[in-house]
C-alpha positions as CSV (number, residue, x, y, z in Angstrom):
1,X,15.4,-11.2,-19.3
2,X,13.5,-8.6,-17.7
3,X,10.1,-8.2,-16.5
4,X,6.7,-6.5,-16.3
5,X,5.2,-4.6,-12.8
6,X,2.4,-2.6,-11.7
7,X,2.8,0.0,-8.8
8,X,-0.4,1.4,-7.4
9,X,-0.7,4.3,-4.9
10,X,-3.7,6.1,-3.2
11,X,-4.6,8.6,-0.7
12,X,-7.3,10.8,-0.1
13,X,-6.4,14.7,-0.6
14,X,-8.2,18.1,0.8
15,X,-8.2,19.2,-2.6
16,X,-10.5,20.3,-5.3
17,X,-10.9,18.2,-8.2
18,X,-9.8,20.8,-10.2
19,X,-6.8,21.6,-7.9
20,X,-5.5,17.9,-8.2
21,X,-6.2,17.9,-12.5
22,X,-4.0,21.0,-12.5
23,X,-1.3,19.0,-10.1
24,X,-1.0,15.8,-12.6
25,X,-2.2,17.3,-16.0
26,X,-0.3,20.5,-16.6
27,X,3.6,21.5,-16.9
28,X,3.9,23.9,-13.8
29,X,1.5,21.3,-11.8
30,X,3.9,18.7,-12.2
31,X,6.9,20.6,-11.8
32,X,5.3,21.4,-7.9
33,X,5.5,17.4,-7.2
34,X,7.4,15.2,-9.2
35,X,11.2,14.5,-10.7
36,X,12.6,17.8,-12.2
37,X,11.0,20.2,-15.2
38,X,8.0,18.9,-17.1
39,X,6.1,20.0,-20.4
40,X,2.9,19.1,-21.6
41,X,2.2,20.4,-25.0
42,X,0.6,18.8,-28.3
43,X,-0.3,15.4,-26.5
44,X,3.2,14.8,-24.9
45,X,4.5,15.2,-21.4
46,X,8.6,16.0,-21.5
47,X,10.5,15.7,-18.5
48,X,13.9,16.9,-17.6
49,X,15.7,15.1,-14.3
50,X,18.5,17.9,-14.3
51,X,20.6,17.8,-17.3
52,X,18.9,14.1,-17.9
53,X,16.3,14.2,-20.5
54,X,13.9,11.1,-19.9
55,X,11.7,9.5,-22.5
56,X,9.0,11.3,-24.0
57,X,5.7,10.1,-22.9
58,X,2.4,9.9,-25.0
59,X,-1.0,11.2,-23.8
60,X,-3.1,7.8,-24.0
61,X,-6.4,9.2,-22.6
62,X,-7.6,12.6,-21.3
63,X,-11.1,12.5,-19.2
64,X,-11.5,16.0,-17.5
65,X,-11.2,16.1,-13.7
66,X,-11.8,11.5,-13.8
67,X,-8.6,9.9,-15.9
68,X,-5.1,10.8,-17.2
69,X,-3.0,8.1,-18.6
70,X,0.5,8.9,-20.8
71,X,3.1,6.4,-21.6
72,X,6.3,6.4,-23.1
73,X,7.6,4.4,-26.5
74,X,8.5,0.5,-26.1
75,X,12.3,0.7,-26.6
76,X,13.9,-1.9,-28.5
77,X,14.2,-3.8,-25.0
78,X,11.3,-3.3,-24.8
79,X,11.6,-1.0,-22.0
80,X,8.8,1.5,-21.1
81,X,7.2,3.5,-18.3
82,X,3.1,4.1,-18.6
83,X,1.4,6.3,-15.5
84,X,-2.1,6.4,-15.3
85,X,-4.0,9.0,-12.4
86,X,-7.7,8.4,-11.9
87,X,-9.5,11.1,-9.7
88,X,-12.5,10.9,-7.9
89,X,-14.3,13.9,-5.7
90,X,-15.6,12.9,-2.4
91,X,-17.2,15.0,0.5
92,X,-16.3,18.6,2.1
93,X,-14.2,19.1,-1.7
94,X,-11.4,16.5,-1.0
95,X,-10.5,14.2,-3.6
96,X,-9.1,10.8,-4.1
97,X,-6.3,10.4,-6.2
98,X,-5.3,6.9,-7.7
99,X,-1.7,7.1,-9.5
100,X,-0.3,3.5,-11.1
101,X,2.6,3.3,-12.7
102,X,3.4,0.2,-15.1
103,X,5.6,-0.8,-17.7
104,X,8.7,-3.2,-18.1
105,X,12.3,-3.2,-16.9
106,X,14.4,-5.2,-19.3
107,X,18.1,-6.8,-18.3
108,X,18.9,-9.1,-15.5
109,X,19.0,-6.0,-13.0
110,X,15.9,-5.2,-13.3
111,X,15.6,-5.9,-9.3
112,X,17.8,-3.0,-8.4
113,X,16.3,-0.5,-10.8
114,X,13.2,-1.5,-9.7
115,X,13.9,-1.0,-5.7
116,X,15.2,2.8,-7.0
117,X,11.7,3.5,-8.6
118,X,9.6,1.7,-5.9
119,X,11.2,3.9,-3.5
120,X,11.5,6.8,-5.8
121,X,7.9,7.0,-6.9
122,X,6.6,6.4,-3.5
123,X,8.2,9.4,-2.3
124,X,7.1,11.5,-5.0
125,X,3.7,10.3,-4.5
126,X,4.1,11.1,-1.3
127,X,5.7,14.4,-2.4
128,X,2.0,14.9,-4.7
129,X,-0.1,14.4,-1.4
130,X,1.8,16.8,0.8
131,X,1.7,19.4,-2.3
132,X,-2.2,19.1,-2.4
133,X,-2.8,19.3,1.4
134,X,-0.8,22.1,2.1
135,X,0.4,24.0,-1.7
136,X,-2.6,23.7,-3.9
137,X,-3.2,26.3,-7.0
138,X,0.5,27.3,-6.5
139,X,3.5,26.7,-8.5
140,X,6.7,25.4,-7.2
141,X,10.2,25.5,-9.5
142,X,12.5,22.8,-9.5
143,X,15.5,22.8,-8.3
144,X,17.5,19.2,-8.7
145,X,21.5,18.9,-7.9
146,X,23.7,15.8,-7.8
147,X,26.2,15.5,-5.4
148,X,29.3,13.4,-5.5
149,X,29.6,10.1,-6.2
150,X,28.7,7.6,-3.3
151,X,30.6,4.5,-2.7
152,X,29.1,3.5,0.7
153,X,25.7,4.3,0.6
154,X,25.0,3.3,4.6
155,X,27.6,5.8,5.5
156,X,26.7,8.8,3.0
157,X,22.5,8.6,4.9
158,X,24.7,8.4,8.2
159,X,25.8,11.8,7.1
160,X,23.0,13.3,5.4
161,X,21.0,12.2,9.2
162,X,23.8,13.7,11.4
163,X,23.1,16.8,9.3
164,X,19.4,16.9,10.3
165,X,20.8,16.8,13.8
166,X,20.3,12.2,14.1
167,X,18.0,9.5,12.0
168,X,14.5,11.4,11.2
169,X,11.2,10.0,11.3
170,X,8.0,11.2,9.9
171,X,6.5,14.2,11.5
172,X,9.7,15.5,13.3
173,X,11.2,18.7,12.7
174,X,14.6,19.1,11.8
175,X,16.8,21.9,10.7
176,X,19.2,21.4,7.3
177,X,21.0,23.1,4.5
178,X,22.3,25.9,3.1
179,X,20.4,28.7,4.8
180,X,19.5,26.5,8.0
181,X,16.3,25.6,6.5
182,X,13.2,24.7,9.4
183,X,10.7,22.1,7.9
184,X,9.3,18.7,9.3
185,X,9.7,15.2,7.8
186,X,6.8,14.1,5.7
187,X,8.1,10.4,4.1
188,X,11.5,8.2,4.8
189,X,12.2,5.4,3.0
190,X,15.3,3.1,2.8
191,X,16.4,5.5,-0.6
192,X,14.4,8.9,-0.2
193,X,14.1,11.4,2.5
194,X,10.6,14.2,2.1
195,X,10.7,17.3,4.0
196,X,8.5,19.8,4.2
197,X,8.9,23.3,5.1
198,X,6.7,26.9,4.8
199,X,7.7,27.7,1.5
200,X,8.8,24.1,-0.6
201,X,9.2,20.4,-0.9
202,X,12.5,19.6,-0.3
203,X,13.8,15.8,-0.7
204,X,16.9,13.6,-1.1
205,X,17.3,10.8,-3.5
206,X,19.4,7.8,-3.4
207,X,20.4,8.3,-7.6
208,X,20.7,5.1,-9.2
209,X,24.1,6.3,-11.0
210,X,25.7,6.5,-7.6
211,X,24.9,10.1,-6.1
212,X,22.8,11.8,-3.4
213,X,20.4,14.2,-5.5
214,X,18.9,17.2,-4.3
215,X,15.3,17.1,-5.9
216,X,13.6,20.1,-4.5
217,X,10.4,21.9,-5.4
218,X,10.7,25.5,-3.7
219,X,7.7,28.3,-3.9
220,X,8.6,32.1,-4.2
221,X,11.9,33.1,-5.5
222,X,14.6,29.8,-6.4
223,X,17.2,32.1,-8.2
224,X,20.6,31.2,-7.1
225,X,19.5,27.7,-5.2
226,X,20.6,25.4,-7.2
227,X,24.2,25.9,-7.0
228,X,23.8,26.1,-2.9
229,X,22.5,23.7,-3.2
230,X,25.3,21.9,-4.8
231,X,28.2,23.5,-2.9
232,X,26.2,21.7,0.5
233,X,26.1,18.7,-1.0
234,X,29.3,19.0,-2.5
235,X,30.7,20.3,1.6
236,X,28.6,17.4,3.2
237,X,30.1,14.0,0.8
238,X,33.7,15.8,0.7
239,X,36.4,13.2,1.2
């Protein structure tokens, strides 16, 4: 059992056509929005989640600043994951940006995994938006940690919220993390918290295997993040 879907998502950027090709068609473009450490090199766009390696994905079709499609192998499952981003200019240099993802989820769980990437990909897509409005042209380096394992996921949000000082909602500011970093809220879904801050993206995944990740993309100087990263989410789900 398993079955097919289709996830579409829009928005309108203030972005340069070019600016938003460079976002979804290059290595260090995607690295600025989406999950972890991407490649794209002899037709293939690699992707590394942290120490996860995801499926290699096959450039389909490459139209300059309109269309860019890539999709990964049909397993024996038949499982497979296709993302297609049509971009269309529109006045005072904005752009529209069209992402759908497609594909099939095999096993009689599809439900759940598909509930983690609904609500995964919409914050990511929400993740490319924010990047285009206010990061454009620059480069952001992953940083993406997994904290302990979650048993109770009510309770662990509980105390990722109390650490942002209560529940957050889109637009407020908050305070968080190692370092007491400032930034405001920019998406909240029922499995992914966006914030945004001067100098990166920061956000907090519900991981299907069971842990709160860390899935940042920070501007300037990253060295040494990732494991303070990993010590405060380590602190924050102690037993």
């Amino acid at each position: 059992m398993g079955q097919e879907f289709e996830l579409p998502q829009e928005a309108e950027v203030g972005a340069t056509l070019e600016e938003v090709w460079e976002a979804i068609t290059t290595g260090p473009g995607i690295d600025s929005w989406f999950m972890g450490r991407s490649e794209v090199a002899e037709g293939v766009v690699r992707t590394a989640f942290g120490p996860v390696e995801m499926p290699a994905s096959t450039v389909t079709e490459t139209e300059p600043l309109k269309r860019f499609t890539h999709t990964s192998e049909r397993g024996d499952d038949g499982r497979f994951v296709a993302y297609e981003f049509m971009i269309e200019g529109r006045d005072r240099g904005s752009t529209l940006v069209r992402m759908v993802t497609s594909g099939f989820l095999p096993g009689d769980d599809w439900q759940d995994e598909f509930e983690a990437m609904s609500r995964g990909l919409e914050v990511y897509f929400a993740t490319l938006v924010e990047y285009l409005t206010h990061f454009a042209g620059r480069t952001a380096t992953p940083v993406t940690e997994f904290g302990p394992p979650v048993s109770d996921w009510p309770r662990a949000w509980e105390r990722l919220h109390a650490a942002l000082g209560g529940p957050p909602s889109p637009g407020d500011r908050v305070r968080f993390g190692p370092g007491s970093v400032e930034g405001v809220v920019y998406h909240r879904n029922s499995q992914t918290l966006g914030i945004r801050s001067g100098d990166g993206l920061y956000r907090f995944l519900q991981g299907f295997g069971g842990t709160m990740i860390a899935a940042h993309a920070l501007f300037g100087d990253a060295a040494g993040e990732g494991p303070r990263w990993k010590a405060w989410l380590d602190d924050l789900y102690a037993p």
